[in-house]
N, C-alpha and C positions, 0 to 999 in steps of 0.2 A: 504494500500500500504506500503511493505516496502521499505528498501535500502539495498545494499549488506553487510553495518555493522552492523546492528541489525539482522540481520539472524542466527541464529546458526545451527549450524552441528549436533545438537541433534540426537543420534540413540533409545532414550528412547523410541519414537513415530512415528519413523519415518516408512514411510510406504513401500509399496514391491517397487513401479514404482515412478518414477518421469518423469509426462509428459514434458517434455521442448521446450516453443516455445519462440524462438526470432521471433518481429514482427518492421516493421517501416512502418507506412503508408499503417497497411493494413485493416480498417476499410468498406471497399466493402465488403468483404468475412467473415470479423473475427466472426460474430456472428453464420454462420453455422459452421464453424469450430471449435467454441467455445462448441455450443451446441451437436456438433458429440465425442468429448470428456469425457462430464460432462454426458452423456447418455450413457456410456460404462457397459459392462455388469458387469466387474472386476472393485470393487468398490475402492480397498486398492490404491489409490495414489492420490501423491500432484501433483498441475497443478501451475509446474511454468513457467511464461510469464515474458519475462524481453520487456520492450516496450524502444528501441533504438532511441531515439528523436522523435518519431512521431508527425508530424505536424500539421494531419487530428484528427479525433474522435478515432481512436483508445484507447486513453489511458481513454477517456471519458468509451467509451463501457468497456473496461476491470474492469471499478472501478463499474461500473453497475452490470455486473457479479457475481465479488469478494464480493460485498453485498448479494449476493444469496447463494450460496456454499463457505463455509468454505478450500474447498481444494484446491481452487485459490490462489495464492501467488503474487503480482503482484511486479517490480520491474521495476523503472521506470529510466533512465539514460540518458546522452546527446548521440550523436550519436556516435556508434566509429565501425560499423560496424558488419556484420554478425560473422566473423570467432572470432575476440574478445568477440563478445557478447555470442557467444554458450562456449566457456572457460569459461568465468562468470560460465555462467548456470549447467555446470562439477563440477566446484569447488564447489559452493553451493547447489548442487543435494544431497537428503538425502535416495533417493530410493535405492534399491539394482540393478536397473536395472533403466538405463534410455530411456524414449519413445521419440522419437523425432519427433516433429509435425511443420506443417505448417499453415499461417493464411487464406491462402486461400485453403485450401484440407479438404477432409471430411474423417475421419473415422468410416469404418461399426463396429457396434454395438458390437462384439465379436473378436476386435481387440486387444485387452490387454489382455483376458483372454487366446488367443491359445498361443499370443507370449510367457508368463509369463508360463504356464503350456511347452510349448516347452524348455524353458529356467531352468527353475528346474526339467526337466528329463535330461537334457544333460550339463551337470557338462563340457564336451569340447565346450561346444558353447558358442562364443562370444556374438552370432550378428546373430538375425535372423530377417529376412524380410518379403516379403508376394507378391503375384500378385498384380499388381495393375493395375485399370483401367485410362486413360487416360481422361478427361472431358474438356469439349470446356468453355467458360466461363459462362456460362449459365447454365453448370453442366451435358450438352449433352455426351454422350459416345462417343467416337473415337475410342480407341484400347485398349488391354490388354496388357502390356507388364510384364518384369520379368520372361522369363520362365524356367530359370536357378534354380535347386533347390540345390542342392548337393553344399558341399566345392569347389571340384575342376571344376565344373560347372563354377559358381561364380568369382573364383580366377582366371581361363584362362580366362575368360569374361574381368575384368578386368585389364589385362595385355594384353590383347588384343583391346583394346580403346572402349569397349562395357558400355551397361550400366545394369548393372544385378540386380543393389538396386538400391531402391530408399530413398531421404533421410529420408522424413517424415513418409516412413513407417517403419523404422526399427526400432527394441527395442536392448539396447546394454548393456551387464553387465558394470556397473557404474567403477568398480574395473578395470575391464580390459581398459578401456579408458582411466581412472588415469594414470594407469602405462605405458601404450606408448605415456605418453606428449599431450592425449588429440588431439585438432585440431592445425595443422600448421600451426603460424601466416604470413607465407610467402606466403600464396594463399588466396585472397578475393574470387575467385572464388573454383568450384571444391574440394571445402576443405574435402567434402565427400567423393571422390574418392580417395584422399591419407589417410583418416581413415580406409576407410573400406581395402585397401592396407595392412595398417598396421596392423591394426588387423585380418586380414588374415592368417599375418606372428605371430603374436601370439595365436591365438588360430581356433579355427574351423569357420566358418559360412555359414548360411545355407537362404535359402524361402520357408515360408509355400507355399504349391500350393492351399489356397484359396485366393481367393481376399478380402484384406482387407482394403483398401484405395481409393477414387478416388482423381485422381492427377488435379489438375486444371491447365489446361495452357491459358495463355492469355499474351499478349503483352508484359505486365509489369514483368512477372515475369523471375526468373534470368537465365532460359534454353534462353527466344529467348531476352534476353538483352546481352545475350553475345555473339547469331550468329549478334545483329543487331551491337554491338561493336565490334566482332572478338576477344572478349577476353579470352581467356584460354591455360589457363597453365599446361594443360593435358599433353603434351609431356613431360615436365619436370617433374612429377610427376610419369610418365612412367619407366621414364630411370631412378632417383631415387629406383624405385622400382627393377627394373633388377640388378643394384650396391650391394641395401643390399644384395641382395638374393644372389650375385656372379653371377649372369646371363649375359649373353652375350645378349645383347640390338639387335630386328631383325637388318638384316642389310640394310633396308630398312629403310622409315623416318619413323616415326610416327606421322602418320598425324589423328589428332585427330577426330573420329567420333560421333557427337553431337546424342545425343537420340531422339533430334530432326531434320528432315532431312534439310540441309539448304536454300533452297526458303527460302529470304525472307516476301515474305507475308506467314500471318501466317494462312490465309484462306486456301493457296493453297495446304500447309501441313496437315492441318485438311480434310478437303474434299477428298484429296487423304488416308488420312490413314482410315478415318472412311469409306468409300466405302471397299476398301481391308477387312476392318472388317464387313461389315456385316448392317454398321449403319448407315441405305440410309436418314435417315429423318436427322440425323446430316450431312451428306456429300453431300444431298442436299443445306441444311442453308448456309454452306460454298463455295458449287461450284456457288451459286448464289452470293454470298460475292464479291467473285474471279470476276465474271463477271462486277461484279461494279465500282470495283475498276479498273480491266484493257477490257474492253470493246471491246476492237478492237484484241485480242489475241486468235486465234485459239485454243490454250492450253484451256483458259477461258471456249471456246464453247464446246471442247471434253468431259471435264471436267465436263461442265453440262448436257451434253447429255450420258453421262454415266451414272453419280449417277441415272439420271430420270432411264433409263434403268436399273440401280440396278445393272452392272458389270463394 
């Protein structure tokens, strides 16, 4: 384990990617996540983890790891939060490109390898991404989203309160993050939606059309902790974004639309999206979930008498 001032910025060695994940108390997940990494087809990169107070086994499991593969780096710190803690991991990144992961999402096997070959034929691309599948907590398919590929796909997507990247799958030249300030320490939330903004406004970006990541959602994590707090700061990230550009901000509100829909319970979102998609055995789990939880709710019974029905 290091610390941030024994590290150095060495380019003697330094390799093409630098995977980066901040993690706090994510020791449920971290080890398939860990091991969807270190199984990557594209060998050339360092796996830096900065672990942000975690209280659970996390930093246990990470020191576990870092015993095994050498290109673990671990970095262990008091808590000061997501959007500070990924600046860390910017400034001390030695990749030429860095990947950004999560402790609970899995990446498929040939995920570094298209992004890095996409990324060294296209000298204008920032920032590319990839389809991603949606996973229940259990690791169940729900949906596919991301289907925006192209620049201006992308860039209207998000100036329009859409969600077109995701954050852990995207891979971003190292250089170009440096140079537009990184992440803004004014947003705990959403800090990804004003990067990917801004690097939009400096160079290209793009999503491969395979699927290269599944996204896990479940309770805790920071999409439905912030329908169940209401917090985001996505308007102001908006209108910021309409100012640089000189644009004229719609003249309607912006009313910010979550990528995930807002019910509440997070059953009732899953069960409905994965039916829409196709995936009756996950959108049964959940419509029966729905049912338990609220019992006496007509919604509840439609809801399972669909999925069974399969439309």
């Amino acid at each position: 384990m290091q610390n941030a001032e024994s590290r150095t910025n060495t380019k003697a060695d330094a390799p093409t990617v630098t995977v980066l994940m901040a993690v706090y108390n994510g020791a449920r997940y971290l080890r398939e996540a860990l091991e969807s990494i270190l199984c990557q087809s594209f060998r050339d990169f360092e796996f830096l983890i900065i672990d942000d107070g975690s209280t659970d086994d996390t930093l246990a499991i990470l020191n576990e790891y870092a015993r095994k593969d050498a290109r673990i780096c671990i970095i262990s710190q008091p808590n000061r939060g997501l959007t500070k803690t990924l600046n860390q991991g910017v400034r001390l990144a030695r990749g030429k490109f860095i990947a950004r992961m999560d402790a609970d999402d899995i990446a498929l096997p040939d995920r570094l390898q298209m992004q890095v070959e996409y990324l060294c034929n296209r000298p204008e691309c920032v920032l590319v991404g990839s389809r991603v599948m949606l996973v229940d907590p259990d690791g169940l398919p729900i949906r596919e989203i991301c289907d925006e590929k192209t620049h201006g796909e992308i860039d209207a997507a998000l100036l329009g309160h859409g969600w077109p990247l995701v954050h852990p799958a995207v891979t971003i030249r190292t250089q170009a993050i440096r140079e537009i300030g990184a992440y803004s320490e004014k947003y705990r939330t959403n800090q990804d939606h004003d990067l990917f903004l801004r690097l939009a406004e400096y160079g290209r970006v793009a999503n491969l059309p395979e699927l290269l990541l599944h996204y896990r959602q479940h309770p805790d994590s920071i999409s439905m902790g912030n329908i169940r707090k209401k917090v985001d700061p996505l308007a102001d990230i908006l209108n910021e974004a309409f100012r640089r550009r000189g644009m004229s901000a719609p003249s309607r509100d912006i009313t910010p639309t979550p990528g995930i829909a807002p019910p509440l319970n997070p059953h009732q979102i899953w069960a409905r999206d994965a039916l829409c998609a196709g995936h009756l055995s996950t959108a049964r789990k959940h419509a029966v979930a729905t049912l338990a939880i609220f019992p006496l709710s007509p919604q509840s019974w439609r809801m399972l008498y669909r999925s069974l029905r399969g439309r």
